[in-house]
PDB file of N, CA, C and O in Angstrom:
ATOM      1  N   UNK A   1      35.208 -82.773  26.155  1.00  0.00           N
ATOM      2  CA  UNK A   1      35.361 -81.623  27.044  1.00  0.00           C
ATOM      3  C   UNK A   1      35.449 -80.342  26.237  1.00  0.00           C
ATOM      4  O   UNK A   1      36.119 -80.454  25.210  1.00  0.00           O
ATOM      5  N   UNK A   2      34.961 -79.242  26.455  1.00  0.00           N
ATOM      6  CA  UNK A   2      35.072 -78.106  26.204  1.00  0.00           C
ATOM      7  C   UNK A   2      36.319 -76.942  26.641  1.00  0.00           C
ATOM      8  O   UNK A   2      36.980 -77.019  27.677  1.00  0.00           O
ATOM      9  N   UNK A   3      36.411 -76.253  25.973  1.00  0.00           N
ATOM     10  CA  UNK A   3      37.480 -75.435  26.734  1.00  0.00           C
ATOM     11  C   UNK A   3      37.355 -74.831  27.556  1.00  0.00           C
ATOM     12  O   UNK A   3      38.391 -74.170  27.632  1.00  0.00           O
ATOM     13  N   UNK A   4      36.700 -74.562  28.339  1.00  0.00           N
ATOM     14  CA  UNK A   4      36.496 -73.840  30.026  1.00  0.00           C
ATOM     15  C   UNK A   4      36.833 -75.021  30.285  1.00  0.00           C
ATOM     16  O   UNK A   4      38.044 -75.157  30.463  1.00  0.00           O
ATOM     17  N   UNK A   5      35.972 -76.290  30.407  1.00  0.00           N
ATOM     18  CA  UNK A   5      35.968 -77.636  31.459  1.00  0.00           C
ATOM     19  C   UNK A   5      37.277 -78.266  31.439  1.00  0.00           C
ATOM     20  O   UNK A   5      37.733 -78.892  32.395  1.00  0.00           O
ATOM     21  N   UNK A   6      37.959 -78.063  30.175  1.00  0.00           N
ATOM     22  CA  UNK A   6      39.174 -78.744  30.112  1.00  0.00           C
ATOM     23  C   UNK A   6      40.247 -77.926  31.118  1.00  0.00           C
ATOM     24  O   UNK A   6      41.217 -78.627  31.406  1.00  0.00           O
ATOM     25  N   UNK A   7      40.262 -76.629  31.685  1.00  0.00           N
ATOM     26  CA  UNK A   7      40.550 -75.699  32.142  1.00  0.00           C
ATOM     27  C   UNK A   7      40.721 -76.423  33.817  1.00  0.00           C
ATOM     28  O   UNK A   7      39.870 -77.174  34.293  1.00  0.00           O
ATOM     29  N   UNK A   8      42.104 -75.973  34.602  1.00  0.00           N
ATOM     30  CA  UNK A   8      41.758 -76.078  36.273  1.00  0.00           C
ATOM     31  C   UNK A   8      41.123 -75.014  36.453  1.00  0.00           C
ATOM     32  O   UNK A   8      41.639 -74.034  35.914  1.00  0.00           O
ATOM     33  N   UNK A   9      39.890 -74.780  37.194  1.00  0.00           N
ATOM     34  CA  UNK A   9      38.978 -73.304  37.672  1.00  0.00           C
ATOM     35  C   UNK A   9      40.571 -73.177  38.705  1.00  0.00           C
ATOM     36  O   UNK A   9      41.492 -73.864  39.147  1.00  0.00           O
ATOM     37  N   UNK A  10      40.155 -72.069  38.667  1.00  0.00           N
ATOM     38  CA  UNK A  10      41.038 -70.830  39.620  1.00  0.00           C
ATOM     39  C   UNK A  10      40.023 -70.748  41.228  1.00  0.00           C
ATOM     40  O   UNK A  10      40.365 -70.224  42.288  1.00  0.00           O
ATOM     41  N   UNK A  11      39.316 -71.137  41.049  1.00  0.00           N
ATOM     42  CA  UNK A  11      37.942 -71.184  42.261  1.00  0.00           C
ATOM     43  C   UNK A  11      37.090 -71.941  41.921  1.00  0.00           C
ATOM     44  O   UNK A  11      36.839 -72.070  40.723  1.00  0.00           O
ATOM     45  N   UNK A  12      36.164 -72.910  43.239  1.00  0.00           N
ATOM     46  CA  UNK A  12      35.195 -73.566  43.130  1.00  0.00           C
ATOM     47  C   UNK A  12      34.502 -73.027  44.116  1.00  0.00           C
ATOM     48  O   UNK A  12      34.982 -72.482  45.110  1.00  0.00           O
ATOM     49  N   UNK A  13      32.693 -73.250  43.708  1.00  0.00           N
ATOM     50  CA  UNK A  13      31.708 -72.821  44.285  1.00  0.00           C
ATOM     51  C   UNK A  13      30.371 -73.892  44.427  1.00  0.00           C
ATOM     52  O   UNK A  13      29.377 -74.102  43.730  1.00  0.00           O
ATOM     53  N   UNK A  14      30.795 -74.345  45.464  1.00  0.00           N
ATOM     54  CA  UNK A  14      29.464 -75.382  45.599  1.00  0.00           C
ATOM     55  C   UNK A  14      27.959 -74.671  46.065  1.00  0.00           C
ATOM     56  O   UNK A  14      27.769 -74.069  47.122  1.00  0.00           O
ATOM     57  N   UNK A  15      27.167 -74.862  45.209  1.00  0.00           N
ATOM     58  CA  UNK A  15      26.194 -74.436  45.612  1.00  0.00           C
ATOM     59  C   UNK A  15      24.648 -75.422  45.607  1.00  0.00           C
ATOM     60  O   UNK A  15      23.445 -75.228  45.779  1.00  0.00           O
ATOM     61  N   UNK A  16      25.481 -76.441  45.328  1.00  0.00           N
ATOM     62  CA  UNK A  16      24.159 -78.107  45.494  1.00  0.00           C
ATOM     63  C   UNK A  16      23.295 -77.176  46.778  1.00  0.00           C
ATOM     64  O   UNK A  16      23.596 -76.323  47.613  1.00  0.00           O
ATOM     65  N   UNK A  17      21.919 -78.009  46.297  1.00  0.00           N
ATOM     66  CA  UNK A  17      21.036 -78.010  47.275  1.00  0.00           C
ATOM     67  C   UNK A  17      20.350 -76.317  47.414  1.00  0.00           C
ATOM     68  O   UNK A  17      19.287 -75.991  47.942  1.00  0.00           O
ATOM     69  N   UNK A  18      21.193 -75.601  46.863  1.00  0.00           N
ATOM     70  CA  UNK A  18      20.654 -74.021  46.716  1.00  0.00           C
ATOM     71  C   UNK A  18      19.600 -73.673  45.395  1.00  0.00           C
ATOM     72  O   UNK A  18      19.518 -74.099  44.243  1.00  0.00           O
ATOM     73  N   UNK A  19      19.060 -72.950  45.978  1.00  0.00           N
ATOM     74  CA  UNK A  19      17.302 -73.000  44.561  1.00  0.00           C
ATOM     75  C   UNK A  19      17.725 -70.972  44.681  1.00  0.00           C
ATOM     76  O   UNK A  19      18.249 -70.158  45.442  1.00  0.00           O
ATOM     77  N   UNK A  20      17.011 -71.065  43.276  1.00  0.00           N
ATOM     78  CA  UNK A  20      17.202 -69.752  42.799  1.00  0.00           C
ATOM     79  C   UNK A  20      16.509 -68.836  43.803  1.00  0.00           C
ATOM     80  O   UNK A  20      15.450 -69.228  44.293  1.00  0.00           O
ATOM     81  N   UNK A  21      17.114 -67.408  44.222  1.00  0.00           N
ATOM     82  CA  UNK A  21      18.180 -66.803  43.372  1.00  0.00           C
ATOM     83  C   UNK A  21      19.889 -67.255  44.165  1.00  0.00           C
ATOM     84  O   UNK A  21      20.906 -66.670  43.793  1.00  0.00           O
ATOM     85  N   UNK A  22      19.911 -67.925  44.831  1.00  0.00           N
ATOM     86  CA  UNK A  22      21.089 -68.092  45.766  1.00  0.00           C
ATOM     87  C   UNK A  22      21.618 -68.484  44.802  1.00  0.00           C
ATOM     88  O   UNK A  22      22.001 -67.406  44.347  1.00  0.00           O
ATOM     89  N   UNK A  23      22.045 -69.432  43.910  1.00  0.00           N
ATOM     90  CA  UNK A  23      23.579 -69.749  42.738  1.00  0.00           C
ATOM     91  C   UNK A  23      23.598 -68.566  42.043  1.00  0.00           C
ATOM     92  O   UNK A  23      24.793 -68.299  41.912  1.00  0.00           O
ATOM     93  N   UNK A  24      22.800 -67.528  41.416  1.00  0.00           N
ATOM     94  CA  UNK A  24      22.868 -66.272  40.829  1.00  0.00           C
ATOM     95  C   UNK A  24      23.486 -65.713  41.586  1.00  0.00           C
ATOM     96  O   UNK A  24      24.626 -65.531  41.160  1.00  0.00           O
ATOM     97  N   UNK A  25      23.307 -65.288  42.630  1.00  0.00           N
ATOM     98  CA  UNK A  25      23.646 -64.260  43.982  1.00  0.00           C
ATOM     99  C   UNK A  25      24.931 -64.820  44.181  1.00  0.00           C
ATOM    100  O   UNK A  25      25.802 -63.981  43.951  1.00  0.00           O
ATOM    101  N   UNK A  26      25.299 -65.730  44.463  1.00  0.00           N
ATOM    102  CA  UNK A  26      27.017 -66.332  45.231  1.00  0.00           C
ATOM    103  C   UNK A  26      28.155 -66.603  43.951  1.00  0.00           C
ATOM    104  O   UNK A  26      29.383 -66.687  43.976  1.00  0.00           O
ATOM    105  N   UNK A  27      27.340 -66.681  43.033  1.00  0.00           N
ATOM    106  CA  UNK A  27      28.429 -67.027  41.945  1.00  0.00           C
ATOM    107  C   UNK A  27      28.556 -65.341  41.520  1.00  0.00           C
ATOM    108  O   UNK A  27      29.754 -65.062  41.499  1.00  0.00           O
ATOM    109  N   UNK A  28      27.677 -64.100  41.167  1.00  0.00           N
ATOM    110  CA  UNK A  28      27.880 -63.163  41.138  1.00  0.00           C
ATOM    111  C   UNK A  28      28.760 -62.631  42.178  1.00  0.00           C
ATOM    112  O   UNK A  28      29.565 -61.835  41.694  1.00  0.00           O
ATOM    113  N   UNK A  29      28.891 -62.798  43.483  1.00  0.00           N
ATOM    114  CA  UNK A  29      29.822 -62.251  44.486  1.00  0.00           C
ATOM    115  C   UNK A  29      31.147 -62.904  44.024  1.00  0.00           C
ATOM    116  O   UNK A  29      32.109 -62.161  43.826  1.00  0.00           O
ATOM    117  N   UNK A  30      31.299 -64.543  43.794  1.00  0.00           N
ATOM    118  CA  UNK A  30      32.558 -65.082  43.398  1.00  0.00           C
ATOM    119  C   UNK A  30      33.289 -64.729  42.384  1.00  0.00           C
ATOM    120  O   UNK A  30      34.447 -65.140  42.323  1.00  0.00           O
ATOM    121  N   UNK A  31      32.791 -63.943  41.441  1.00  0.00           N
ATOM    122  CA  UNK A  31      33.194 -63.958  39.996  1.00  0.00           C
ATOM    123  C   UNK A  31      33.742 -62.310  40.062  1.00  0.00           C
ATOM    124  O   UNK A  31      34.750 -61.980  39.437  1.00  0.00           O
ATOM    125  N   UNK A  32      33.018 -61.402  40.826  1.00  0.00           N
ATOM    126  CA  UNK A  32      33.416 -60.116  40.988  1.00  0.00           C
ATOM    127  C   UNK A  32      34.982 -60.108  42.153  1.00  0.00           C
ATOM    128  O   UNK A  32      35.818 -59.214  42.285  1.00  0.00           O
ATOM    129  N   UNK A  33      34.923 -61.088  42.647  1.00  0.00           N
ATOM    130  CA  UNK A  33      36.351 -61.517  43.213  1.00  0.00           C
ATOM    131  C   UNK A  33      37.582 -61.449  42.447  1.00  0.00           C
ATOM    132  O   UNK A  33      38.601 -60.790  42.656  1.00  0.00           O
ATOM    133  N   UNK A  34      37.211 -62.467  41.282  1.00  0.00           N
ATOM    134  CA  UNK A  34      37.786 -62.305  40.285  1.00  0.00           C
ATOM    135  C   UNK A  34      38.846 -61.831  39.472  1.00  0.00           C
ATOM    136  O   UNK A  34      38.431 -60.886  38.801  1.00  0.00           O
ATOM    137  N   UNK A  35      40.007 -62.077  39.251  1.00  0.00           N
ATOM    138  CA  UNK A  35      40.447 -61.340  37.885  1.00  0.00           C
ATOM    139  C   UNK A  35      39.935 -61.584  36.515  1.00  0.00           C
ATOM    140  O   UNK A  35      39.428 -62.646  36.154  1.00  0.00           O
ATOM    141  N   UNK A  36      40.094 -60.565  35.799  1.00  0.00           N
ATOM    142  CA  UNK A  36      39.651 -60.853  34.071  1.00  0.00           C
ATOM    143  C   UNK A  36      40.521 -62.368  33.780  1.00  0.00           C
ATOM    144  O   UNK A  36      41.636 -62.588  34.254  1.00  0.00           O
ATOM    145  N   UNK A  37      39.920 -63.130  33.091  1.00  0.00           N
ATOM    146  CA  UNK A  37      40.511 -64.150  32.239  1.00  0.00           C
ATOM    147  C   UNK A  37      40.651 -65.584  33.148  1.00  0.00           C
ATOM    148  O   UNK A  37      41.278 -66.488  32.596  1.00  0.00           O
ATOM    149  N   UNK A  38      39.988 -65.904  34.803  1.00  0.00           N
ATOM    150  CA  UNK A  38      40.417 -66.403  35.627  1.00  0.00           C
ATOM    151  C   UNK A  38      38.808 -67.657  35.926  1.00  0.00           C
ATOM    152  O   UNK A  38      37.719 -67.117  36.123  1.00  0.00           O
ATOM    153  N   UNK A  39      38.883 -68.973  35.918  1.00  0.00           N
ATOM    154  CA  UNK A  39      38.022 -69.611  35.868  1.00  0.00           C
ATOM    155  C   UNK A  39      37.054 -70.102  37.041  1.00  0.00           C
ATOM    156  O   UNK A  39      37.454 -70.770  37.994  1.00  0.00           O
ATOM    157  N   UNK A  40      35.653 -69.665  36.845  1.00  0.00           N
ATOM    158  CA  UNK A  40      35.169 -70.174  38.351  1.00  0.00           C
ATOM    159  C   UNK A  40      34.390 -71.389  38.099  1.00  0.00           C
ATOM    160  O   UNK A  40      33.383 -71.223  37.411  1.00  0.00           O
ATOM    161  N   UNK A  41      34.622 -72.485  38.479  1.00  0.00           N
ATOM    162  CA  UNK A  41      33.638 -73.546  38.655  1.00  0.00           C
ATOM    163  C   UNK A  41      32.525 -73.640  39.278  1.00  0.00           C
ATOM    164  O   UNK A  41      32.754 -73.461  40.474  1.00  0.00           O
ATOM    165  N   UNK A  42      31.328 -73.847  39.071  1.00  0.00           N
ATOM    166  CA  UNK A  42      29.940 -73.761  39.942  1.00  0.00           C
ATOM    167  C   UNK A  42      29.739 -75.440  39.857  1.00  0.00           C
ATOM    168  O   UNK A  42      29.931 -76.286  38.984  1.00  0.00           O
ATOM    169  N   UNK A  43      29.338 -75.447  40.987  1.00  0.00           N
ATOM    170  CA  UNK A  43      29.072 -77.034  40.962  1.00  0.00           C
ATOM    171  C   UNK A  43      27.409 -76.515  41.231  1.00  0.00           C
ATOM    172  O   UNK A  43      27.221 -75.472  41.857  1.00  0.00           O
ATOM    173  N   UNK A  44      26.234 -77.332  40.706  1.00  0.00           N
ATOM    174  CA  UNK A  44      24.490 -76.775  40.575  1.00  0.00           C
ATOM    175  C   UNK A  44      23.627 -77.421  40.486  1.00  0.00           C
ATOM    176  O   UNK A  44      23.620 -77.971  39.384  1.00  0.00           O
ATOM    177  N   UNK A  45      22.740 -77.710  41.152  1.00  0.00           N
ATOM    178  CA  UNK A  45      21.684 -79.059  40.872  1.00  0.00           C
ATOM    179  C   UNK A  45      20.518 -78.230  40.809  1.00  0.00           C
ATOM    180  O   UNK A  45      19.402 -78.667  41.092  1.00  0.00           O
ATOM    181  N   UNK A  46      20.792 -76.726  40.349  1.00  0.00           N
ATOM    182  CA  UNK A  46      19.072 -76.128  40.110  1.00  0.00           C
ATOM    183  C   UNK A  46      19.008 -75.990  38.810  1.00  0.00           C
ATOM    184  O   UNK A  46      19.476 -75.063  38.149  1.00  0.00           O
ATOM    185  N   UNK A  47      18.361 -77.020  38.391  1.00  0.00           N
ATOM    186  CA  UNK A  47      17.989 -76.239  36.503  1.00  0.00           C
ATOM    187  C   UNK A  47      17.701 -75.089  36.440  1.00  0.00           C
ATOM    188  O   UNK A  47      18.549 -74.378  35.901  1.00  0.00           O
ATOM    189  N   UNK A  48      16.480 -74.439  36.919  1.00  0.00           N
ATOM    190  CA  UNK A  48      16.670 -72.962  37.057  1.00  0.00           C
ATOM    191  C   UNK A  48      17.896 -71.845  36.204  1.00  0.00           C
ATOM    192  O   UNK A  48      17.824 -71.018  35.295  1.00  0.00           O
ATOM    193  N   UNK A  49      18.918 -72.354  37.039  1.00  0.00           N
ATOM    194  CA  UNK A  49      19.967 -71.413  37.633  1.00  0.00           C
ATOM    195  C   UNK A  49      20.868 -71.871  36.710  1.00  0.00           C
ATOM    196  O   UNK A  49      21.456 -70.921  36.193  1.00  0.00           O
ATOM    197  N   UNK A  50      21.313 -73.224  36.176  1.00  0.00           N
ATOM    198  CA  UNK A  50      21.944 -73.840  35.423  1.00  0.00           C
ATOM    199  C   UNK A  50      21.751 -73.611  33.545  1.00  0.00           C
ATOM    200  O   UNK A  50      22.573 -73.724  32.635  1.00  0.00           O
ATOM    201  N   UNK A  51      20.447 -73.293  33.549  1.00  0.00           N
ATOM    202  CA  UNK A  51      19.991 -73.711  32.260  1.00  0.00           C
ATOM    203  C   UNK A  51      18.927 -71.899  31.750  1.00  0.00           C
ATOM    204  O   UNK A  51      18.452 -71.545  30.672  1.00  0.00           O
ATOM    205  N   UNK A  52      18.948 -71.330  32.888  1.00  0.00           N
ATOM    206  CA  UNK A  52      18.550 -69.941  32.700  1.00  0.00           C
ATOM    207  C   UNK A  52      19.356 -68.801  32.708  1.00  0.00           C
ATOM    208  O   UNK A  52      20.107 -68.165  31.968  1.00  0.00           O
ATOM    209  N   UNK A  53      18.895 -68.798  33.856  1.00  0.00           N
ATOM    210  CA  UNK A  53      19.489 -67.273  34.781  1.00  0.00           C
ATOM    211  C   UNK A  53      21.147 -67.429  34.916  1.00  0.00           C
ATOM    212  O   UNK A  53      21.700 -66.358  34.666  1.00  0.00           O
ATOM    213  N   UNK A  54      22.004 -68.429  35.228  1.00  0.00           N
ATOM    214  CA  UNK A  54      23.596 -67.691  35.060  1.00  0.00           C
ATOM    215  C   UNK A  54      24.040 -67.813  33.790  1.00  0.00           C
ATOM    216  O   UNK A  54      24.995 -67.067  33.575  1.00  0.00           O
ATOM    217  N   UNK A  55      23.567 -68.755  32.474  1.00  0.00           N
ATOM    218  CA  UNK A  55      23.839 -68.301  31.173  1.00  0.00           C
ATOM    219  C   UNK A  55      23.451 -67.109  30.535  1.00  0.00           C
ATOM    220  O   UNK A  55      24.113 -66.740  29.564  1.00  0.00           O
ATOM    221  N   UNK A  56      22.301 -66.316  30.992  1.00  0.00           N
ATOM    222  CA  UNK A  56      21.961 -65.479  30.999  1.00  0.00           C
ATOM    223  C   UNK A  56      22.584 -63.575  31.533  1.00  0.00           C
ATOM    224  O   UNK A  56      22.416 -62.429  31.118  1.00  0.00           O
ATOM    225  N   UNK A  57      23.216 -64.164  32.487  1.00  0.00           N
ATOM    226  CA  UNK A  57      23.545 -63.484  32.888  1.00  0.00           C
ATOM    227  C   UNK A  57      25.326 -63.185  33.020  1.00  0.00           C
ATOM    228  O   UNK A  57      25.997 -62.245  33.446  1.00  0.00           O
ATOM    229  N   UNK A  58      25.688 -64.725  32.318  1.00  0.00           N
ATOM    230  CA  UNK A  58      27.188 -64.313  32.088  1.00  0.00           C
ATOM    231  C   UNK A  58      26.999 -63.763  30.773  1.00  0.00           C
ATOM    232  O   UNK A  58      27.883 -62.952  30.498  1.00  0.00           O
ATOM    233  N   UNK A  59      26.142 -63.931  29.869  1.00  0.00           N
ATOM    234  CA  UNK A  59      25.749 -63.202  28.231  1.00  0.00           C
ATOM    235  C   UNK A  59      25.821 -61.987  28.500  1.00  0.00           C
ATOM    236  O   UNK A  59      26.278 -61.298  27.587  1.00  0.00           O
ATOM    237  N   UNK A  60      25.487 -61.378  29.581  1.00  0.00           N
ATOM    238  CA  UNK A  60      25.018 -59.907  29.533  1.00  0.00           C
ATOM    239  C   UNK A  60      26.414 -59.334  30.307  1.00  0.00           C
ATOM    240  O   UNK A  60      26.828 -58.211  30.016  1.00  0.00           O
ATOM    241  N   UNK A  61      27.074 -60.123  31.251  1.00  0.00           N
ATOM    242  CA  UNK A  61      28.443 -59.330  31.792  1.00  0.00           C
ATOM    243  C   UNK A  61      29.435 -59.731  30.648  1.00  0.00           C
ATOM    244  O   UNK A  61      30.543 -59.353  31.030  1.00  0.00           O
ATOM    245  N   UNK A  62      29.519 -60.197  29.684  1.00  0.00           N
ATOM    246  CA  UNK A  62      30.620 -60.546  28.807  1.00  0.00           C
ATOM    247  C   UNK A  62      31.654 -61.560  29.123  1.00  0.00           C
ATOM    248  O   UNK A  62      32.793 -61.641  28.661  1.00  0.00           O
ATOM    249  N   UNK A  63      30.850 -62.588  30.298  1.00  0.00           N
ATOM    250  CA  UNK A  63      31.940 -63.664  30.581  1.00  0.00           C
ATOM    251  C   UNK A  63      31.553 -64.824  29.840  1.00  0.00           C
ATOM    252  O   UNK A  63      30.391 -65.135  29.577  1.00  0.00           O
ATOM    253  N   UNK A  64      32.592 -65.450  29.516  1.00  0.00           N
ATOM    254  CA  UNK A  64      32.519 -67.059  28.741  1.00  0.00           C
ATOM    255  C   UNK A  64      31.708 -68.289  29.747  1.00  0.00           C
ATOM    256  O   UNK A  64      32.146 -68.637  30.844  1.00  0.00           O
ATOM    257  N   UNK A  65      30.688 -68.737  29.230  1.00  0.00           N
ATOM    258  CA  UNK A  65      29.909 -69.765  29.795  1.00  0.00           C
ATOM    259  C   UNK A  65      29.910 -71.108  29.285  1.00  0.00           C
ATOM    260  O   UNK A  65      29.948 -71.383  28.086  1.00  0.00           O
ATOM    261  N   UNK A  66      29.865 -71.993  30.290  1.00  0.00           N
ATOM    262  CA  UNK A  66      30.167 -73.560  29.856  1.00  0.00           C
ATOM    263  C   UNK A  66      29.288 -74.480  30.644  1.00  0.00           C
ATOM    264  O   UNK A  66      29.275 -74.255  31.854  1.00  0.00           O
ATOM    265  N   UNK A  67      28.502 -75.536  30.181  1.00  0.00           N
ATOM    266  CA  UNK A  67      28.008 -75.933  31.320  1.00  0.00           C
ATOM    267  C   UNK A  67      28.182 -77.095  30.692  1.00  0.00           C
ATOM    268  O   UNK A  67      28.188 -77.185  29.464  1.00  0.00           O
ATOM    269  N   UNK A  68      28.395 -78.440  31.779  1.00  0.00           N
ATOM    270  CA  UNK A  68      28.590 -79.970  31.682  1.00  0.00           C
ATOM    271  C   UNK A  68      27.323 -80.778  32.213  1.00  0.00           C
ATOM    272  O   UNK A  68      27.675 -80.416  33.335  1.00  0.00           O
ATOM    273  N   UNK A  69      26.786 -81.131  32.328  1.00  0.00           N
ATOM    274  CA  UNK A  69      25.086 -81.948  33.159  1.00  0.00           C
ATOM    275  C   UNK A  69      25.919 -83.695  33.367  1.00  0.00           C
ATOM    276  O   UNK A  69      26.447 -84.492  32.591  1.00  0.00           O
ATOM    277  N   UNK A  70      25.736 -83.667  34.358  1.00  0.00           N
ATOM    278  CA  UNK A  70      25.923 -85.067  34.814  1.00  0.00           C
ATOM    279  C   UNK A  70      24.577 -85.672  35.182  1.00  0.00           C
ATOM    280  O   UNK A  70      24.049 -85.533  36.286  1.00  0.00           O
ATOM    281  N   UNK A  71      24.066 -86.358  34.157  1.00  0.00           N
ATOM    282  CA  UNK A  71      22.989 -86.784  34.430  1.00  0.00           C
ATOM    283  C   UNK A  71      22.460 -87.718  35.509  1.00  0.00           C
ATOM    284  O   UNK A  71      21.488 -87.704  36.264  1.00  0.00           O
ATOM    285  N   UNK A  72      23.763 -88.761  35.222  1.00  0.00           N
ATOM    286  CA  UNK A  72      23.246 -89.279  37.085  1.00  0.00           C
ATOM    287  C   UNK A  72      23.581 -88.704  38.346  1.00  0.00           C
ATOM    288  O   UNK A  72      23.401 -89.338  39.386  1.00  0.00           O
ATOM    289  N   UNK A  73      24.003 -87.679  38.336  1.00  0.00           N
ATOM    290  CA  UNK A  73      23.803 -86.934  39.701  1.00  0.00           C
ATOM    291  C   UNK A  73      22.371 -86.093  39.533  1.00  0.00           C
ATOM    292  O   UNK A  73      21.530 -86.011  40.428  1.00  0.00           O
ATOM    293  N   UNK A  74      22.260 -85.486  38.219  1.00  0.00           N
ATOM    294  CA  UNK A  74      21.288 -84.537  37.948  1.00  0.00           C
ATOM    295  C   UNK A  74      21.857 -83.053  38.676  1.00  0.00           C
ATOM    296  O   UNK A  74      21.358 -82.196  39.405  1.00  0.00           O
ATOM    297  N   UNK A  75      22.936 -83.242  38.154  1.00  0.00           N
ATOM    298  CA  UNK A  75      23.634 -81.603  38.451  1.00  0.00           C
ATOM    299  C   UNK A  75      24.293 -81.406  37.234  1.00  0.00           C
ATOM    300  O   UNK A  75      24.256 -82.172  36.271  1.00  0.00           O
ATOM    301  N   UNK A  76      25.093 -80.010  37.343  1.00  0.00           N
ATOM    302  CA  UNK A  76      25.729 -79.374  36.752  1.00  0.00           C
ATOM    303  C   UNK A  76      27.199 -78.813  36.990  1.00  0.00           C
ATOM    304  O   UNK A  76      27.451 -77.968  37.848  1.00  0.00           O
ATOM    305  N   UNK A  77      28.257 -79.446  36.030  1.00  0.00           N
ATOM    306  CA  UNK A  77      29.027 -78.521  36.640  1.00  0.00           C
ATOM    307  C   UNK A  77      29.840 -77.633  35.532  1.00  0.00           C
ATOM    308  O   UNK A  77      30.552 -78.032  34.610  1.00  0.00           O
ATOM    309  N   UNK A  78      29.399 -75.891  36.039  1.00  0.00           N
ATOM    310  CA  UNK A  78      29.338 -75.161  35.387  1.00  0.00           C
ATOM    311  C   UNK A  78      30.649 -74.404  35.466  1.00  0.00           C
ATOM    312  O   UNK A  78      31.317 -74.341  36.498  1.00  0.00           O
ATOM    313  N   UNK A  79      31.083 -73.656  33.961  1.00  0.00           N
ATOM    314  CA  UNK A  79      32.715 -72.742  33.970  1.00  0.00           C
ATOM    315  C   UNK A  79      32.646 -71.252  33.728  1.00  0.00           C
ATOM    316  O   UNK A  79      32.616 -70.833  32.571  1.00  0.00           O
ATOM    317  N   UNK A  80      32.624 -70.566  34.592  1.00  0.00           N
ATOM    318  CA  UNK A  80      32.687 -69.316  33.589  1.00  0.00           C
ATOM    319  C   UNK A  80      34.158 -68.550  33.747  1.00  0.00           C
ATOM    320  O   UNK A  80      34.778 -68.259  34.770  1.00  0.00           O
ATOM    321  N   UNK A  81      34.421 -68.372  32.595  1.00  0.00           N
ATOM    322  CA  UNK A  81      35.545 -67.395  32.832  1.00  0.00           C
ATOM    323  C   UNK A  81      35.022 -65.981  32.953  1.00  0.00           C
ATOM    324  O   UNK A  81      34.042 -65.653  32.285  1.00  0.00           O
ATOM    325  N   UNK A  82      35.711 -64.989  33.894  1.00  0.00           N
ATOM    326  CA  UNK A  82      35.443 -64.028  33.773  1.00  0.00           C
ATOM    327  C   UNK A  82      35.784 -63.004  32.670  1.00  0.00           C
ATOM    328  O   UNK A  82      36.955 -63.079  32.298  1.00  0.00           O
ATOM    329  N   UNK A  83      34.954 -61.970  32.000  1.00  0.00           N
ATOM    330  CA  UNK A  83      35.520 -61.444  30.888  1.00  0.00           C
ATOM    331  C   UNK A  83      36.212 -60.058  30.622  1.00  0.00           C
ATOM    332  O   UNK A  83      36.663 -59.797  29.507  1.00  0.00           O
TER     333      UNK A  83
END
């Protein structure tokens, strides 16, 4: 385990079954909820979104990114702390 995952999230966000840009878009609204330093869990079955665009885009807001792949589900479940 990593240190986000080892972490209880402070919030969870299911977004299975959602194709890009919707996990970008809802995890951006969840995370601006937010306090600094406070953990959101994304639960994600879009590679897309998992493996692009929200690592990408927590790089560029300055939040800590973590992602776990459960391969037999073929999801993701992703940590970001806010930064």
């Amino acid at each position: 385990m990593g240190e986000l995952s080892s972490k209880t999230p402070d919030q969870v966000l299911d977004v299975l079954g959602r194709v890009c840009p919707y996990p970008l878009v809802l995890t951006k609204k969840s995370v601006e909820k937010m306090s600094s330093g406070q953990i959101l869990k994304v639960l994600c079955d879009a590679p897309a979104s998992a493996e692009d665009s929200l690592p990408k885009w927590c790089e560029k807001q300055g939040h800590k990114f973590e992602s776990v792949k459960d391969d037999a589900k073929g999801s993701w479940d992703i940590y970001i702390q806010k930064g």
